[in-house]
DSSP file (Angstrom, degrees, kcal/mol; ACC not computed):
  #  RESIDUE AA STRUCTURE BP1 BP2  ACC     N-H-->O    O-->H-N    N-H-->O    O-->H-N    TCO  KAPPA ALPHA  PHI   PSI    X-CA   Y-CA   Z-CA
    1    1 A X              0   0    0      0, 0.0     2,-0.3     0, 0.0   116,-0.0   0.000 360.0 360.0 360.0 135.1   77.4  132.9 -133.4
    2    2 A X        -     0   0    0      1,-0.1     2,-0.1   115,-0.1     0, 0.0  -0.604 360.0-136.1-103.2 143.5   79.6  132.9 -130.2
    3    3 A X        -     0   0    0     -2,-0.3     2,-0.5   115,-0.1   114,-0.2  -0.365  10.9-117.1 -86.0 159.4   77.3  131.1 -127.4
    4    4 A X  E     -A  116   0A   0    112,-1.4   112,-2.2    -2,-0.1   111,-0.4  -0.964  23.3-165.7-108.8 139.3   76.9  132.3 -123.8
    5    5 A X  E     -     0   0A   0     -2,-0.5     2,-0.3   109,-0.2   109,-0.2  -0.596   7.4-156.8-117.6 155.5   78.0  130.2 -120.4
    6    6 A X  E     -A  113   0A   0    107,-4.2   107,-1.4    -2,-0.2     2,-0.3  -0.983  14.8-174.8-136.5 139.0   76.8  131.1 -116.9
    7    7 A X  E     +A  112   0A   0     -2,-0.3     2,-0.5   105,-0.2   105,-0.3  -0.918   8.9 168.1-132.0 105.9   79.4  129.6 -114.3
    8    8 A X  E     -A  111   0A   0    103,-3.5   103,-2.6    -2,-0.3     2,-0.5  -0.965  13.9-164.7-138.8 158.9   78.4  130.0 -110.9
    9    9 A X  E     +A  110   0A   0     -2,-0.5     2,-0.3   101,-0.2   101,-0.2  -0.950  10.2 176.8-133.1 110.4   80.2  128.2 -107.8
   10   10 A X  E     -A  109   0A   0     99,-1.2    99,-2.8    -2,-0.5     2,-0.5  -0.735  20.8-140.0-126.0-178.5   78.8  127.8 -104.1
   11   11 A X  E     -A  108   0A   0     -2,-0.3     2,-0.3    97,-0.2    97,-0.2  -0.852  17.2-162.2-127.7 154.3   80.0  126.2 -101.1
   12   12 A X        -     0   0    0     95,-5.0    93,-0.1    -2,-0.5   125,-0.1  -0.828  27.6-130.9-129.3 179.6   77.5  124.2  -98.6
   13   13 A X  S    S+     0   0    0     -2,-0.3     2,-0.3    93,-0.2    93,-0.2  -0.374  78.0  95.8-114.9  42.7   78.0  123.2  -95.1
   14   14 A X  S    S-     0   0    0     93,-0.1    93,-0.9   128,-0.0    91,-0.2  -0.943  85.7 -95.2-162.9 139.4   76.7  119.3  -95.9
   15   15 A X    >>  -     0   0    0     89,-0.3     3,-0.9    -2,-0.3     4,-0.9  -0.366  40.5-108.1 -54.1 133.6   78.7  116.4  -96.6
   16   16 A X  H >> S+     0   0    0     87,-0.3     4,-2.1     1,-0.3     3,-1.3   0.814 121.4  57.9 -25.3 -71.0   79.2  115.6 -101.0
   17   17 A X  H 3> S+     0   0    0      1,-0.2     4,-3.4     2,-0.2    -1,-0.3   0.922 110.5  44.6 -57.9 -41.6   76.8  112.5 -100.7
   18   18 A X  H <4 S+     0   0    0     -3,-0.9    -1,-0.2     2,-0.2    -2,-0.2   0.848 115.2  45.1 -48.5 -41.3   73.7  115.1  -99.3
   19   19 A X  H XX S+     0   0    0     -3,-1.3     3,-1.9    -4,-0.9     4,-0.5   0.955 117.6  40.7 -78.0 -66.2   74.2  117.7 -101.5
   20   20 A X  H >X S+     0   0    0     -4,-2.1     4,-2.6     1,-0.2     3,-1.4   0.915 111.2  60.3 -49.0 -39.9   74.4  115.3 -104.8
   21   21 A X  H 3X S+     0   0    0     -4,-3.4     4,-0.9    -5,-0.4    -1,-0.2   0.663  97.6  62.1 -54.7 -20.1   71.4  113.2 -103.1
   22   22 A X  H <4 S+     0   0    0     -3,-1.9    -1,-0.3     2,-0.2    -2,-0.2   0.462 111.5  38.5-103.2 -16.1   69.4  116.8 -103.4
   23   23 A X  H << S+     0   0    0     -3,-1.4    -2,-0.2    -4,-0.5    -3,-0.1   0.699 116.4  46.1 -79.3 -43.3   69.9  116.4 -107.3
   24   24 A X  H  < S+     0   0    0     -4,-2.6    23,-0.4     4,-0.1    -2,-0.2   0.888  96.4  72.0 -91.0 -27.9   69.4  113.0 -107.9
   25   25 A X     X  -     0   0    0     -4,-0.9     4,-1.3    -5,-0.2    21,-0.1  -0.532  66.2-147.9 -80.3 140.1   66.3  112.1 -105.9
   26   26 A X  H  > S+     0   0    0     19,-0.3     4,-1.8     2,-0.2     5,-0.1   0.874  99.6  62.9 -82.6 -45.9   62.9  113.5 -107.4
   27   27 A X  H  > S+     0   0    0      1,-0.2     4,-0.5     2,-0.2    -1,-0.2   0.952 112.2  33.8 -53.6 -45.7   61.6  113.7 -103.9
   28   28 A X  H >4 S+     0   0    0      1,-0.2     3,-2.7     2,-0.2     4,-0.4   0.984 104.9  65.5 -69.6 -46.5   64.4  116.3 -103.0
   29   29 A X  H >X S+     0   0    0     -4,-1.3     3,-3.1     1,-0.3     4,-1.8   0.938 101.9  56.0 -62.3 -59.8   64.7  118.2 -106.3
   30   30 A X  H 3< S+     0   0    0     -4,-1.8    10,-0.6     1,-0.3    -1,-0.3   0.368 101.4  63.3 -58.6  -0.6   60.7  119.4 -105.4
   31   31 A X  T << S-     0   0    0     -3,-2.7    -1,-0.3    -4,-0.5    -2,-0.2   0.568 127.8  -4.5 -76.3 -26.7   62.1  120.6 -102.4
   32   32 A X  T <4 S+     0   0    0     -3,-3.1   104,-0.2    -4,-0.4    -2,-0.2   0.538  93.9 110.0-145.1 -18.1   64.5  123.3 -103.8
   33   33 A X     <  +     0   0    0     -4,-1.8     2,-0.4    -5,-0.1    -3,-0.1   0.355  66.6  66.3 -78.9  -6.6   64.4  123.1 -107.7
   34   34 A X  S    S-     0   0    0      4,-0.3     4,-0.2     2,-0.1    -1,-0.1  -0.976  81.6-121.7-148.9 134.9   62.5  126.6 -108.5
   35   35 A X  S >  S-     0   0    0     -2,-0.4     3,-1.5     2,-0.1    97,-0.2   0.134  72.6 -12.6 -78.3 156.0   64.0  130.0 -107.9
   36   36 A X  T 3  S-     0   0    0     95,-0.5    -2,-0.1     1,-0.2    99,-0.0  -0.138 124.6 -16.3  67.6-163.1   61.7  132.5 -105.4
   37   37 A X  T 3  S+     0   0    0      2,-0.0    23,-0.6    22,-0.0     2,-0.3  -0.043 101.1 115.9 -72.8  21.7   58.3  131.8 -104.4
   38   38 A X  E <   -E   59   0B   0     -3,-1.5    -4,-0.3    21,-0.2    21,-0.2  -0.753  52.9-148.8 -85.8 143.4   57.6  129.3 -107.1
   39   39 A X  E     -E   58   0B   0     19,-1.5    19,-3.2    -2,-0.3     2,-0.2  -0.626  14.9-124.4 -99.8 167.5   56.9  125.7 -105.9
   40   40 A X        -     0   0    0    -10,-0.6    17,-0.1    -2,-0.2     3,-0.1  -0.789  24.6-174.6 -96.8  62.4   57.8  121.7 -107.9
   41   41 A X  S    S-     0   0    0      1,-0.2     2,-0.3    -2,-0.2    -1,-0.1   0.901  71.0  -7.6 -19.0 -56.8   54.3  120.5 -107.9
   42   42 A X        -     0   0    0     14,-0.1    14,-2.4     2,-0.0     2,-0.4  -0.988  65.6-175.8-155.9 148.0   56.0  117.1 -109.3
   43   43 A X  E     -F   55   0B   0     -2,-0.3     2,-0.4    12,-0.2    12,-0.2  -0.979   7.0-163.3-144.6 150.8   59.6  115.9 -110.5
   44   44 A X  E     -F   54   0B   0     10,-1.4     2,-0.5    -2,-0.4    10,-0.5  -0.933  10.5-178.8-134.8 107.2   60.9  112.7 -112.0
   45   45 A X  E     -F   53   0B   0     -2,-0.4     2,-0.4     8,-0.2   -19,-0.3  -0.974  18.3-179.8-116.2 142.1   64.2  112.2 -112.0
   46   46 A X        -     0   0    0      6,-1.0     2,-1.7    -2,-0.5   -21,-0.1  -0.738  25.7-167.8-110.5  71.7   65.8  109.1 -113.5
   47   47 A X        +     0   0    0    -23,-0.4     2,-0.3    -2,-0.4     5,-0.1  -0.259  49.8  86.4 -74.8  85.5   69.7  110.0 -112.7
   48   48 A X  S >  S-     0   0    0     -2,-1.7     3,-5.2     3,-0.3    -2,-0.1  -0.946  93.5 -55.2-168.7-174.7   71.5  108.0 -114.3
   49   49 A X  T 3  S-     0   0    0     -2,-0.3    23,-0.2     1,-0.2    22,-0.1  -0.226 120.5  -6.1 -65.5 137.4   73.1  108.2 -118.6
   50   50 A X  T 3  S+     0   0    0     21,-1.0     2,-0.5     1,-0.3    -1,-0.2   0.497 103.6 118.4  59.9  21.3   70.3  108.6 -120.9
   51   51 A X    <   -     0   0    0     -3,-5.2    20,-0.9    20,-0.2    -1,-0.3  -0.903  57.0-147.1-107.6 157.7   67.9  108.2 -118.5
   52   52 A X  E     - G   0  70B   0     -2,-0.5    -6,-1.0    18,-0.2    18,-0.3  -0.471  11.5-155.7-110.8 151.8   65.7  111.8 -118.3
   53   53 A X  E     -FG  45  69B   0     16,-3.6    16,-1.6    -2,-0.2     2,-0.3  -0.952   4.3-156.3-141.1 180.0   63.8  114.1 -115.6
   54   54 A X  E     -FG  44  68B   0    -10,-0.5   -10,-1.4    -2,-0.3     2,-0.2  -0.799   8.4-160.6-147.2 149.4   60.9  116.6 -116.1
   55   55 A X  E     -FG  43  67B   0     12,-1.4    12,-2.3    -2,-0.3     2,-0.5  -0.868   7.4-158.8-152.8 130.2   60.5  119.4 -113.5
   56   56 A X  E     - G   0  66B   0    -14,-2.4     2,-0.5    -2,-0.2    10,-0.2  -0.823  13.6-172.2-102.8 129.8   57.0  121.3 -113.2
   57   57 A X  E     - G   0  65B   0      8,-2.7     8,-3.5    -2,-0.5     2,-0.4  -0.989  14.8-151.4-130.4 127.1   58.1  124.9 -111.3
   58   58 A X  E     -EG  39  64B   0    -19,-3.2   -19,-1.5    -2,-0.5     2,-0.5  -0.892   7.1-140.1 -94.2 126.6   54.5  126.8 -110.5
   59   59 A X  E >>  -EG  38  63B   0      4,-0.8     2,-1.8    -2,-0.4     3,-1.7  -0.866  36.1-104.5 -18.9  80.0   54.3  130.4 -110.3
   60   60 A X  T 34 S+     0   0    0    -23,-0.6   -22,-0.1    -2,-0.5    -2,-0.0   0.574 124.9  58.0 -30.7  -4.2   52.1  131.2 -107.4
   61   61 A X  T 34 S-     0   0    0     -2,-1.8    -1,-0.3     2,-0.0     3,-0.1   0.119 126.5-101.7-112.4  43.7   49.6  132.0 -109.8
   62   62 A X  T <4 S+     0   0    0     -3,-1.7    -2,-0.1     1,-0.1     0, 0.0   0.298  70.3 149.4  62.5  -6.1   49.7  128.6 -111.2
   63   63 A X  E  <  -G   59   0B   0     -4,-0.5    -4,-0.8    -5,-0.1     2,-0.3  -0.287  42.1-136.3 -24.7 146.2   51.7  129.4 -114.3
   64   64 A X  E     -G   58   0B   0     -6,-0.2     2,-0.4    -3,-0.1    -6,-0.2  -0.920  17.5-163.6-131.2 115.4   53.6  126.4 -115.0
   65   65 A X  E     -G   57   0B   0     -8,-3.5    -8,-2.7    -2,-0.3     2,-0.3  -0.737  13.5-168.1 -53.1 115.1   57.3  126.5 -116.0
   66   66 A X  E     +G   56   0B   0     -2,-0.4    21,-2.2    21,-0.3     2,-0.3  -0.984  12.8 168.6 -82.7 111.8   58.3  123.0 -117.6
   67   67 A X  E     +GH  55  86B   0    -12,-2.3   -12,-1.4    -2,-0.3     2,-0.3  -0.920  11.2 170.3-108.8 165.0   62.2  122.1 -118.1
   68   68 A X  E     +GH  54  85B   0     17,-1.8    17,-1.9    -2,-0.3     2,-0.2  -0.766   6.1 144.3-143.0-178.0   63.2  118.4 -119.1
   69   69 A X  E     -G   53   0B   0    -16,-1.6   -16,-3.6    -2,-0.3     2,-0.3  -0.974  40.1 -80.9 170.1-177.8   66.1  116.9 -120.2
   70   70 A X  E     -G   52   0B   0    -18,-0.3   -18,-0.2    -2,-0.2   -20,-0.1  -0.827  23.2-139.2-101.1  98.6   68.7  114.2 -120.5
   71   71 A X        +     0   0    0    -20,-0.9   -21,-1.0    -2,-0.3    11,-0.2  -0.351  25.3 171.9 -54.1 134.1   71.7  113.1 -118.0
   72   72 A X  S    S+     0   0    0      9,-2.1     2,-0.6   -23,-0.2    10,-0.2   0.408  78.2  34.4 -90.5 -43.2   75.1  112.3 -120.6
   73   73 A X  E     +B   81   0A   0      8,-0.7     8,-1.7    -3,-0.1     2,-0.6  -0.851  60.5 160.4-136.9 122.0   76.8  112.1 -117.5
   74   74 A X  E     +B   80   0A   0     -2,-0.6     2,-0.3     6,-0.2     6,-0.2  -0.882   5.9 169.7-130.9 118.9   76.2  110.9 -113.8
   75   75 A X        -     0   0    0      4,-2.1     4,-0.3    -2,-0.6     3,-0.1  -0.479  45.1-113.1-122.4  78.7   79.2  110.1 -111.7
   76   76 A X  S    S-     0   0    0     -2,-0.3   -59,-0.1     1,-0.2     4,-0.1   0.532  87.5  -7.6 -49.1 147.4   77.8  109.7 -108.2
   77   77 A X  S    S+     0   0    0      1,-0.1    -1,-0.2   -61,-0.1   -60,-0.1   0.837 135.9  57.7  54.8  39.0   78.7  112.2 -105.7
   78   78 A X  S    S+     0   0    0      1,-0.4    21,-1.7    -3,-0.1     2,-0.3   0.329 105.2  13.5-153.8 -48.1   81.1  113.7 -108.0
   79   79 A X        -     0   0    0     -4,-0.3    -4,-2.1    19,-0.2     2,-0.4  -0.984  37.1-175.7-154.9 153.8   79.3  114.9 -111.5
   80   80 A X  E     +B   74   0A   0     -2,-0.3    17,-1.2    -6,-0.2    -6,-0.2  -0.936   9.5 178.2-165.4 119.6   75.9  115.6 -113.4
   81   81 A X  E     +BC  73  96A   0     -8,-1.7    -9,-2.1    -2,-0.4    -8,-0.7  -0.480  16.8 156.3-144.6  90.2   75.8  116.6 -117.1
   82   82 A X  E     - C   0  95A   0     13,-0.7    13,-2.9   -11,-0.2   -11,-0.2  -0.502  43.8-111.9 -94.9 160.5   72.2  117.2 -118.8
   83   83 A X        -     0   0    0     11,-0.2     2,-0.4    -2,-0.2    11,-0.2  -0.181  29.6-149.4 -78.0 178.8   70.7  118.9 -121.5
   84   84 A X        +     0   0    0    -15,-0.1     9,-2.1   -14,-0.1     2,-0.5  -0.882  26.4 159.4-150.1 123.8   68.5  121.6 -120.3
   85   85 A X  E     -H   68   0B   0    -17,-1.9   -17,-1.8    -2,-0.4     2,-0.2  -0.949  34.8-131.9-164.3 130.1   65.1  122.6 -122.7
   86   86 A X  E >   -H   67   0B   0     -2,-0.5     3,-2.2     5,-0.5     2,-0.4  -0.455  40.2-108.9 -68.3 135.9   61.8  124.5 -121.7
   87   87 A X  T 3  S+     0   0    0    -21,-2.2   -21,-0.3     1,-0.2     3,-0.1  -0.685 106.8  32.4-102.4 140.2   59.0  122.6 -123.0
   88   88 A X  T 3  S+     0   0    0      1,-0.4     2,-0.4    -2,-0.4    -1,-0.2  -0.205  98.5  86.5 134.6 -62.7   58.0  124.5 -125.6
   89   89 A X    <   -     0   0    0     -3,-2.2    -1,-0.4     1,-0.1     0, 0.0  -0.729  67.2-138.3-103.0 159.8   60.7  126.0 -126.7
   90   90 A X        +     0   0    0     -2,-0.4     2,-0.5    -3,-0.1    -1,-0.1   0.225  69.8 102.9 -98.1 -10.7   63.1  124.6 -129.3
   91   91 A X        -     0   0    0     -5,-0.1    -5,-0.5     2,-0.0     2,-0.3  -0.695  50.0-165.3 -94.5 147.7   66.5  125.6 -127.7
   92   92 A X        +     0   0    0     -2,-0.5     2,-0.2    -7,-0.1    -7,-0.2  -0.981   9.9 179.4-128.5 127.4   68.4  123.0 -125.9
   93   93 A X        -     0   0    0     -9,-2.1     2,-0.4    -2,-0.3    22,-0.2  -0.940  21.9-125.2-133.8 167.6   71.3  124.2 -123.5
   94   94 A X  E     - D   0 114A   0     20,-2.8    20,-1.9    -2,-0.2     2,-0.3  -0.732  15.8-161.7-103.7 171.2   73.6  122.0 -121.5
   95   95 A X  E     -CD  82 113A   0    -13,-2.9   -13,-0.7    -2,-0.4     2,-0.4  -0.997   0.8-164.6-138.1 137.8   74.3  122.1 -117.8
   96   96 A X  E     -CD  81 112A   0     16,-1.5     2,-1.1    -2,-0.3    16,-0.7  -0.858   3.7-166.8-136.6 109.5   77.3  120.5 -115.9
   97   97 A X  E     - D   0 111A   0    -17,-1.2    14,-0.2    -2,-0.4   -19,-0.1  -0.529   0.8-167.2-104.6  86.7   77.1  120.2 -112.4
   98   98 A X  E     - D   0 110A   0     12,-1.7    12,-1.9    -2,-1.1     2,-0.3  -0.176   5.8-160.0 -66.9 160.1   80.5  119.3 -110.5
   99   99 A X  E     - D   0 109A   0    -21,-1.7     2,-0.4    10,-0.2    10,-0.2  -0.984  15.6-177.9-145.4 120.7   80.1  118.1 -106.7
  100  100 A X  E     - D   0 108A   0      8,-1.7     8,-1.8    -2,-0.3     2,-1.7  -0.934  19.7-141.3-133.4  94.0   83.7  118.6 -104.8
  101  101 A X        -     0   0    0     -2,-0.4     6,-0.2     6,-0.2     5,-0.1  -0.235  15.9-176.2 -59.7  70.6   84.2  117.6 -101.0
  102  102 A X  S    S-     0   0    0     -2,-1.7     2,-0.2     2,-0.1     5,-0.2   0.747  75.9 -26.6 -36.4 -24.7   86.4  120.2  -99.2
  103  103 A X  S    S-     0   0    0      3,-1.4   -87,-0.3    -3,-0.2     3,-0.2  -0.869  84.8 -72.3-168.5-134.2   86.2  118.1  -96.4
  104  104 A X  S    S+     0   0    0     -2,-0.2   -89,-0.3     1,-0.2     3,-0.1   0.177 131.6  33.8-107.4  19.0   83.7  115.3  -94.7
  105  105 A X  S    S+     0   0    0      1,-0.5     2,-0.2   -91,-0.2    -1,-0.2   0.104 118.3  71.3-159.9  13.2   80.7  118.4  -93.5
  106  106 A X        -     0   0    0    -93,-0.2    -3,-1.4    -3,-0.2    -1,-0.5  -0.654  52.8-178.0-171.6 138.7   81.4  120.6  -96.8
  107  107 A X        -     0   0    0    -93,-0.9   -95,-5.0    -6,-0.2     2,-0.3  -0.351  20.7-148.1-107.3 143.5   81.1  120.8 -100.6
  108  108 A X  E     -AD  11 100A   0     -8,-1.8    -8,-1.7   -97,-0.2     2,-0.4  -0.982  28.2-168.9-108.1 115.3   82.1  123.2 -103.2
  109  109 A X  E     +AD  10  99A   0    -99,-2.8   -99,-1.2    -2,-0.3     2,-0.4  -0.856   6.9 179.1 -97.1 132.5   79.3  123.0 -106.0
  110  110 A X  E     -AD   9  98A   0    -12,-1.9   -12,-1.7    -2,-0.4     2,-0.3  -0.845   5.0-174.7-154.7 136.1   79.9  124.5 -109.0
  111  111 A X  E     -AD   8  97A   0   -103,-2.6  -103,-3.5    -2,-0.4     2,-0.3  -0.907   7.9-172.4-124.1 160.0   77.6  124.6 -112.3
  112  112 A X  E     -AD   7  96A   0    -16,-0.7   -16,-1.5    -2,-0.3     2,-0.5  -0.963   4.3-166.9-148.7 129.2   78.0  125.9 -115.4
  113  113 A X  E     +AD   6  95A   0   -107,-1.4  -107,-4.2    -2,-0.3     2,-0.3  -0.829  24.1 177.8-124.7 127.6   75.1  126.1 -118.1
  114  114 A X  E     + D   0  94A   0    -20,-1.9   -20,-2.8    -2,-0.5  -109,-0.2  -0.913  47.3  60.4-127.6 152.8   76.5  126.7 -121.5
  115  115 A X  E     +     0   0A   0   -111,-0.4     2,-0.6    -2,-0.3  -110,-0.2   0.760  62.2 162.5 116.8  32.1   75.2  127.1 -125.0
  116  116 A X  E     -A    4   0A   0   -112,-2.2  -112,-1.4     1,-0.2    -1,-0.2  -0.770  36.0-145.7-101.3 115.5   72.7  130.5 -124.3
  117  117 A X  S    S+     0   0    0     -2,-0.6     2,-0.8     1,-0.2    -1,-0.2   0.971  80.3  26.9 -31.1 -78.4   71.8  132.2 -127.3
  118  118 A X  S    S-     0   0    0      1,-0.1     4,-0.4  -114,-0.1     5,-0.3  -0.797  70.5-127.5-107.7 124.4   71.8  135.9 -125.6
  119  119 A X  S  > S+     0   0    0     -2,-0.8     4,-1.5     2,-0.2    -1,-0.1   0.770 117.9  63.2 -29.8 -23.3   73.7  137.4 -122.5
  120  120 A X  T >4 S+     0   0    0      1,-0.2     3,-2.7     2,-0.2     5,-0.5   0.799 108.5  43.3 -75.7 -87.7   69.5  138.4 -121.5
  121  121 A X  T 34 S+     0   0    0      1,-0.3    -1,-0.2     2,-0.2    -2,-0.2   0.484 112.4  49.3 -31.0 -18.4   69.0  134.4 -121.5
  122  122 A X  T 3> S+     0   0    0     -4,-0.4     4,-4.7    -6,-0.2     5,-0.4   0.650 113.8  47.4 -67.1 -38.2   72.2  133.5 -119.5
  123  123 A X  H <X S+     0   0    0     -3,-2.7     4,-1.9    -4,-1.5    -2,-0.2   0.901 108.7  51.9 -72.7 -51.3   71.3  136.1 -117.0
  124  124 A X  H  > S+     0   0    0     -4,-0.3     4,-1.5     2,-0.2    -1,-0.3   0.764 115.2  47.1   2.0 -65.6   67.6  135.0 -116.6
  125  125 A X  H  >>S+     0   0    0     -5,-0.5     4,-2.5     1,-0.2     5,-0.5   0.861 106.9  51.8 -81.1 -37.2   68.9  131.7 -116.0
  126  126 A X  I  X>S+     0   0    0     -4,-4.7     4,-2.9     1,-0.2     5,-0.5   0.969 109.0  51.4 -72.8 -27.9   71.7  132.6 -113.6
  127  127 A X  I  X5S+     0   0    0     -4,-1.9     4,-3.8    -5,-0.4     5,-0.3   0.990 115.3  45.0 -57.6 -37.0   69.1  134.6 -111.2
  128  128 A X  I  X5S+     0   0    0     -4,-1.5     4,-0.8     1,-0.2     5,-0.3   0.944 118.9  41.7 -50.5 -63.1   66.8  131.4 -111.3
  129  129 A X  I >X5S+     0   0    0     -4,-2.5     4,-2.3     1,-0.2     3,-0.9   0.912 112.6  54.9 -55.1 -48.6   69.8  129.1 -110.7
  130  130 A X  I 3X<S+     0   0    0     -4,-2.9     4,-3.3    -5,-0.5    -1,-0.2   0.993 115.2  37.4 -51.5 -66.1   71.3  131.5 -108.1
  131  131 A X  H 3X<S+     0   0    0     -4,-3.8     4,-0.9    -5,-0.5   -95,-0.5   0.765 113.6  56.4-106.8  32.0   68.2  131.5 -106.0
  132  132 A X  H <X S+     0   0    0     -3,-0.9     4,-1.8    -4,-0.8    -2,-0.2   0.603 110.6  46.6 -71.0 -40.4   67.5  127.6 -106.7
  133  133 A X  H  X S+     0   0    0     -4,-2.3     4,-2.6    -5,-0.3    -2,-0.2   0.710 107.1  56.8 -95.0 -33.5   70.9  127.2 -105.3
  134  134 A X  H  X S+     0   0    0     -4,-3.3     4,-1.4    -5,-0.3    -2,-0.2   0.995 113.3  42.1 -63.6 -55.4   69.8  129.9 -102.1
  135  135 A X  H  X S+     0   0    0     -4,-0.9     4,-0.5     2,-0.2    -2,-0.2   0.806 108.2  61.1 -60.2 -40.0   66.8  127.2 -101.3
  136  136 A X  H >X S+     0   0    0     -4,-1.8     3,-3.4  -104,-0.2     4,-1.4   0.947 108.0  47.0 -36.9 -75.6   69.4  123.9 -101.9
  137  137 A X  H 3X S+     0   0    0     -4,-2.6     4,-1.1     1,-0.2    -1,-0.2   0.812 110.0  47.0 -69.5  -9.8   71.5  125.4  -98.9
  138  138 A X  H 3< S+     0   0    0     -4,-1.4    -1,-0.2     2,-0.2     4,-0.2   0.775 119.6  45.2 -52.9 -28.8   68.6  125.9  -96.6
  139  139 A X  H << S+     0   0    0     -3,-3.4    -2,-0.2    -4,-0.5    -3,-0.2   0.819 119.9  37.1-100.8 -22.2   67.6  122.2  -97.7
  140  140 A X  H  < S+     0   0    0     -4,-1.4    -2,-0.2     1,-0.1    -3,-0.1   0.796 114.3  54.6 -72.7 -60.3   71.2  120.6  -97.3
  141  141 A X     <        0   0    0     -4,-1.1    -2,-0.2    -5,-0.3    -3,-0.1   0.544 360.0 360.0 -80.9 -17.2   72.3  122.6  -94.1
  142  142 A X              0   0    0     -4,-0.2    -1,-0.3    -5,-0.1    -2,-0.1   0.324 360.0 360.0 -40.4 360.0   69.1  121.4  -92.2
């Protein structure tokens, strides 16, 4: 069964270490981490290889979204590669998140979440990520 990838590539106006620091910190990630008018009630991230994070995204009607995972790869201010699974659900997909300075006040980010059973289930995942990724430059460009 041929997998689906989601690739999607934005540019910030905030120096590499700020923008990677908005991944790796649990405090920051509960700032920006869930698409729309959902909040991060709590996240724990422990960035570094084999160490794991949890991210609660709330629904405004208190629905709770869980995803967890495990970093394989953390190369600071350069690279992120975790597993990516809904707790709950039984699929595991990966995500690899490259961190590029174009110059010393702006990044190229670019992620790409592979391994999605159905195009419906990449696409679902790219709106989330896409306006996860809107709230990140509002929180970065501050």
């Amino acid at each position: 069964m041929e997998t689906q990838t989601l690739t999607l590539t934005e540019r910030f106006a905030a120096p590499v270490d700020r923008v990677f620091g908005a991944w790796s910190d649990s405090e920051q990630v509960s700032r920006w981490f869930a698409p729309g008018d959902m909040r991060v009630p709590d996240a724990s991230i422990d960035c570094r290889p084999g160490g794991r994070y949890r991210v609660v995204m709330e629904d405004t009607d208190g629905t709770q979204h869980i995803v967890t995972g495990e970093y394989r790869e953390v190369v600071d201010n350069e690279r992120l590669a975790f597993t990516w699974q809904w707790e709950g659900s039984e699929v595991v997909t990966f995500v690899e998140v490259d961190f590029r300075a174009i110059d010393a006040d702006n990044t190229e980010l670019s992620v790409v979440h592979t391994l999605f059973e159905t195009e419906e289930q990449r696409d679902l995942h790219g709106q989330g990520w896409g306006a996860c990724l809107a709230k990140l430059q509002n929180l970065t460009e501050s």
